[in-house]
N, C-alpha and C positions, 0 to 999 in steps of 0.2 A: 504494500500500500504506500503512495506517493501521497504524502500532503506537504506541500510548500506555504510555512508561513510568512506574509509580508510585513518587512517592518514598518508599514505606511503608520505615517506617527497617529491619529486618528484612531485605528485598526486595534493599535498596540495601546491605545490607552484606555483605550473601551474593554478589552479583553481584561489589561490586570488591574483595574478598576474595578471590575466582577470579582476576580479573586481576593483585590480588598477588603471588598464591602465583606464578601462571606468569608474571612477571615476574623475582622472585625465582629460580625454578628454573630459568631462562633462564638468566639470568646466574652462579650456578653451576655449573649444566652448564658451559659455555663453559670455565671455568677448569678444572674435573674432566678434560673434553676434552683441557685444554692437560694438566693434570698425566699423564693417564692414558698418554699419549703418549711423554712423558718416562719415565715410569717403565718402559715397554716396552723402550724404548732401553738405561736401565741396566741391565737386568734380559737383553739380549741378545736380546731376543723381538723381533728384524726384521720378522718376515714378520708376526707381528700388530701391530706399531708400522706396516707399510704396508697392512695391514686396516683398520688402525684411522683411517689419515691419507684412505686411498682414500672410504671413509663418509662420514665427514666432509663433503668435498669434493663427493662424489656427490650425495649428500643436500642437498648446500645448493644446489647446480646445479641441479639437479633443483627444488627450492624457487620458486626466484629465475626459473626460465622461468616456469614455471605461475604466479606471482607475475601477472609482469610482464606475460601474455598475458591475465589476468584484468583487471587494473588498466586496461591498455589498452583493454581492451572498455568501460570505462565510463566513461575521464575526462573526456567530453564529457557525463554524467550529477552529475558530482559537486557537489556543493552543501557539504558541512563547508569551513570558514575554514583549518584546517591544512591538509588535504588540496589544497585549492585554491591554499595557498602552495605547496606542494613541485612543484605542476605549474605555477604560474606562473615559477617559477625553474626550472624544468627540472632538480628534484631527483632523480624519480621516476626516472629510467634509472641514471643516475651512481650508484644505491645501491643498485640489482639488479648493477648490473656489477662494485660490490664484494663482491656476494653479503650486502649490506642491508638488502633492500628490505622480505623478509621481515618480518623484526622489528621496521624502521624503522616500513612500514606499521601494520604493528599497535601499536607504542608511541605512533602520532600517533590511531590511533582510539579506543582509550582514554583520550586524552586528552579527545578532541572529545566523547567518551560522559561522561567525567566531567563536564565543562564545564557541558553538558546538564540531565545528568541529577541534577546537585544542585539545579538550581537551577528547574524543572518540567518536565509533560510534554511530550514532542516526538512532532512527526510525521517519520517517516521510511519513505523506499519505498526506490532503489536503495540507499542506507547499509547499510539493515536485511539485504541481499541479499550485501552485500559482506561483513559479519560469517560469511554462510555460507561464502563463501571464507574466508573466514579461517580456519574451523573445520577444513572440508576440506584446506588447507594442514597445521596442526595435525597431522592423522590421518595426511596424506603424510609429515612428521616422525618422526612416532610409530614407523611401522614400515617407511620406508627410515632411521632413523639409532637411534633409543633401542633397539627391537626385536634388532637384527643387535649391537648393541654388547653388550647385553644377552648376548648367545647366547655375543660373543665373549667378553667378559671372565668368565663361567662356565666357560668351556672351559677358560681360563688358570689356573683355581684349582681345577677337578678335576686339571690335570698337573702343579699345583704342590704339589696339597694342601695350600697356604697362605693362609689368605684376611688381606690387610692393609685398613688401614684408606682409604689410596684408593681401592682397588678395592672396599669395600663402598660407600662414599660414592655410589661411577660406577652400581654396581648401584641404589643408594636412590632417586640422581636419576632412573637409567630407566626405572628401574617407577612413578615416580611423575609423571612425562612422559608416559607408555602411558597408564594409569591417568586422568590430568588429561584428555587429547587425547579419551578414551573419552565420558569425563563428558559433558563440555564441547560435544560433537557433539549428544548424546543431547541436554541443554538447546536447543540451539541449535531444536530438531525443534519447543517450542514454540508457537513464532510462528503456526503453521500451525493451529491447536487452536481452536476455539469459548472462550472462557472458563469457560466449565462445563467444559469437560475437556482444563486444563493440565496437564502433567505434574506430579505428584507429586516430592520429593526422594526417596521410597523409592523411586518407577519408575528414578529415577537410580540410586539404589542395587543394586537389583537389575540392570539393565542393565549397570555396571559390576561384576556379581562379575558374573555368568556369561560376560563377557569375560575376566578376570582367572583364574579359574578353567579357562577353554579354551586362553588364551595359555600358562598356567605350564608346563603339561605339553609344551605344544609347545615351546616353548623352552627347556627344559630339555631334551629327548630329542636336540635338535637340537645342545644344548654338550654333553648324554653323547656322542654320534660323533662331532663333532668333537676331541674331547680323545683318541679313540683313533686317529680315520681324520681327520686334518686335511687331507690331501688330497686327498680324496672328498669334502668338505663342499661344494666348490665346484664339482663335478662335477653332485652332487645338487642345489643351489641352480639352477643354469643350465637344467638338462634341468626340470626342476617349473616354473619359472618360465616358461618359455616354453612349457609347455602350457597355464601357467597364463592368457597373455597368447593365447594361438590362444581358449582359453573366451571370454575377454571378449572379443576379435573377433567370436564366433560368437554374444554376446548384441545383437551391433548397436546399444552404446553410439553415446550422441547426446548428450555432455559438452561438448563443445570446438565452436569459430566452426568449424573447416574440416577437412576427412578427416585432413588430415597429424597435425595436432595431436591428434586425437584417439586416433593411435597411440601417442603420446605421455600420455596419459591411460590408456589398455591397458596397458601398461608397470607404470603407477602404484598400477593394481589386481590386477596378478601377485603386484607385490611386496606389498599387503596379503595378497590370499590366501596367499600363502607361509605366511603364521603366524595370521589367522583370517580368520571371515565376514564380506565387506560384499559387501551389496547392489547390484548397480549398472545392474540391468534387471527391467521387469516382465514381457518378452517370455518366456510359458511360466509354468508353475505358480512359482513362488517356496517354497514348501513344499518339491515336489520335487526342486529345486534346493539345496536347502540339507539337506536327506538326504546327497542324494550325493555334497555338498561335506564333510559328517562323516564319509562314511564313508569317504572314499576318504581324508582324512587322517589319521584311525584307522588305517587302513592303512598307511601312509607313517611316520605315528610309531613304530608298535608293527615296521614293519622296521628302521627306525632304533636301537629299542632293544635288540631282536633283535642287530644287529651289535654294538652294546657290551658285549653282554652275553656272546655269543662271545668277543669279542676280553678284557675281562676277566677270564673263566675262562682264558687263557692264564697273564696274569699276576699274577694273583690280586691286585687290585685293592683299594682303600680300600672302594668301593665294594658293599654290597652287594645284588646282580639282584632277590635275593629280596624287598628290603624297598623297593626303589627303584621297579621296574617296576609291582607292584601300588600303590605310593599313586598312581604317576603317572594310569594307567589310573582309579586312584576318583576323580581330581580332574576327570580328564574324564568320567565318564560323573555328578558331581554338577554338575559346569557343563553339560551335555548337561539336567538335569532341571531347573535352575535358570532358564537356558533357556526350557523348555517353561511353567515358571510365567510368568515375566516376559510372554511371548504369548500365555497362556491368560489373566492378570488384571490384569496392567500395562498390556499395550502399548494405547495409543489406535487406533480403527478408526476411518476415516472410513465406517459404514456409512448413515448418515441422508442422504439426497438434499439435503435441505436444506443439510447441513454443504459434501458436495461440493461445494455452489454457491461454499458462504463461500469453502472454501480456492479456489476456482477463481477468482473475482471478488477476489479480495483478492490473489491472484499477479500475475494476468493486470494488472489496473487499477490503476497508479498513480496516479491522478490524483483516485485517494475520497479526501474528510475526513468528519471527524466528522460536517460537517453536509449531507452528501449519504448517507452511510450510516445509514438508521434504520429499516428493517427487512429481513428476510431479502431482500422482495419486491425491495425496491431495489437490492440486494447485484446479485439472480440477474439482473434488467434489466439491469444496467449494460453498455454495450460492451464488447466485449469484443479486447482489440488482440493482435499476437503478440510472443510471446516473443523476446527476444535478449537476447546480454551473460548481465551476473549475476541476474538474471529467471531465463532460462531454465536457468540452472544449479541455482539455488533452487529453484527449482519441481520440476526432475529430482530435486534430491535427498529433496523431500518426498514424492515419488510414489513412490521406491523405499524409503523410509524408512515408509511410511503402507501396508500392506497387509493 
């Protein structure tokens, strides 16, 4: 795989600008985390201080396999000088086992990108592949830990009807966690593209509000019943979740080296659907599949808000059904339309034969450079080898992501 990055100053400040910002917001999450925790405790809120500690903990487990199972698959590919130090010392375990590796990984390939990428173009094939892990990690983040936390500390401040200044802080970083993880996918997608047809910042743009836009009402419906029915919340969570995870079975995901893990990846996609779309099989229409994926959580929302809205007319609530329900309901059906723009004029089709070769010949064959690639013809010639490791997860994820 040839990707040549340009040092167009623009290009280049836009790009480590994003690793800023989510360096930054890493690291105050982390402290917000610590603080939000504490303040649960003083505040006598147990059972969300061990919600809140359970996430945490889950989420970074959860991180730190898929991490390590990935990394595994390829350090007998790897070529960057930092990366090569942490596996010559046999860094690379000892910092998933602290629940590190995560982050660790990602703060050494930024660096190795920086390194690079001041100083001219490079070629990279499994690198470029692992960045997609990275991205993917990112997304498993996003909504096994910012997502639920999100939901939770809402719920804490409808029953408190007080909103303070930590807990909007924890609110700010996770919507902008979601938000960044959304982006940052979307870019990631790419690599995959002819150069006549990169994405666009506005296709970013728009792909990240009709995300944002879908998520909000979700997540909000889901801290309106929680703050009534705390109980039920997790009742509701487990029974969705695990149809959620029978669907992805039943799409015959092929993400993971071996069956086992790849239940383990099922799991991963429950918990995204929980709270929106991704893609993660082309087997069957795609179109139709994501119908019935809005409809049936239109459904699931609007019972959700159904129960609050009951259980508030008890107590007659800050709250009011009237004005709460209908914007939530506009927000989804303007992210439902928002949507439908982004697919009708944003989103990139691989539909030219030609193109399907590029992306195909440029997944498949690592071993092109510049001066073997010079026309299409040569592209679609080229041998063609099979997929493993981070190859073949790159490649899934662009074949789900491209339709």
């Amino acid at each position: 795989m040839v990707e040549t990055q340009e040092c167009f100053p623009l290009g280049c400040l836009l790009k480590y600008l994003f690793t800023l910002v989510g360096l930054i917001l890493f690291l105050v999450d982390i402290v917000l985390d610590i603080w939000t925790v504490v303040s649960f405790y003083q505040d006598g809120a147990y059972v969300y201080m061990a919600v809140m500690i359970f996430l945490l903990l889950g989420s970074s487990v959860l991180l730190q396999v898929f991490s390590w199972l990935w990394y595994s698959d390829s350090l007998d590919k790897i070529e960057t000088k930092v990366e090569k130090f942490t596996d010559r010392h046999s860094l690379i375990k000892p910092f998933h086992f602290l629940q590190l590796g995560t982050s660790t990984m990602d703060f050494l390939h930024c660096i190795n990108n920086f390194r690079k990428g001041v100083r001219h173009s490079v070629r990279e094939d499994v690198g470029v592949k692992l960045k997609h892990d990275l991205q993917m990690l990112r997304l498993f983040e996003a909504f096994s830990e910012n997502t639920p936390q999100l939901t939770l500390i809402l719920s804490r401040i409808l029953q408190r009807g007080k909103l303070e200044l930590i807990t909007g802080l924890k609110i700010l970083t996770s919507a902008a966690g979601i938000a960044l993880s959304v982006a940052l996918y979307h870019r990631s997608m790419r690599i995959y593209l002819p150069e006549k047809r990169k994405m666009s910042w506005i296709s970013t743009g728009v792909y990240f509000l009709w995300n944002l836009l879908l998520i909000i009402p979700r997540v909000t419906a889901l801290a309106l019943f929680c703050s009534v029915f705390p109980c039920y919340i997790i009742a509701h969570f487990l029974s969705l979740w695990m149809l959620l995870v029978l669907v992805a079975w039943s799409q015959k995901t092929d993400h993971m080296k071996s069956p086992g893990w790849e239940w383990l990846f099922r799991v991963a996609v429950g918990l995204i659907w929980y709270f929106s779309w991704f893609n993660v099989s082309k087997k069957g229409s795609i179109k139709v599949k994501m119908v019935l994926y809005y409809i049936f959580m239109a459904l699931d929302t609007m019972l959700l808000l159904g129960l609050w809205c009951w259980k508030v007319f008890e107590y007659a609530g800050c709250l009011h059904p009237f004005i709460v329900i209908p914007t939530l309901l506009g927000l989804y059906i303007i992210g439902i339309l928002v949507k439908i723009i982004y697919y009708r004029w944003f989103h990139p089709k691989i539909t030219d034969p030609r193109e399907g070769q590029i992306k195909q010949a440029a997944t498949y064959n690592t071993d092109l450079t510049d001066s073997t690639v010079s026309s299409l013809e040569d592209i679609a010639a080229a041998p063609v080898q099979p997929l493993t490791g981070a190859l073949k997860r790159s490649r899934t994820m662009a074949d789900n992501f491209y339709f």
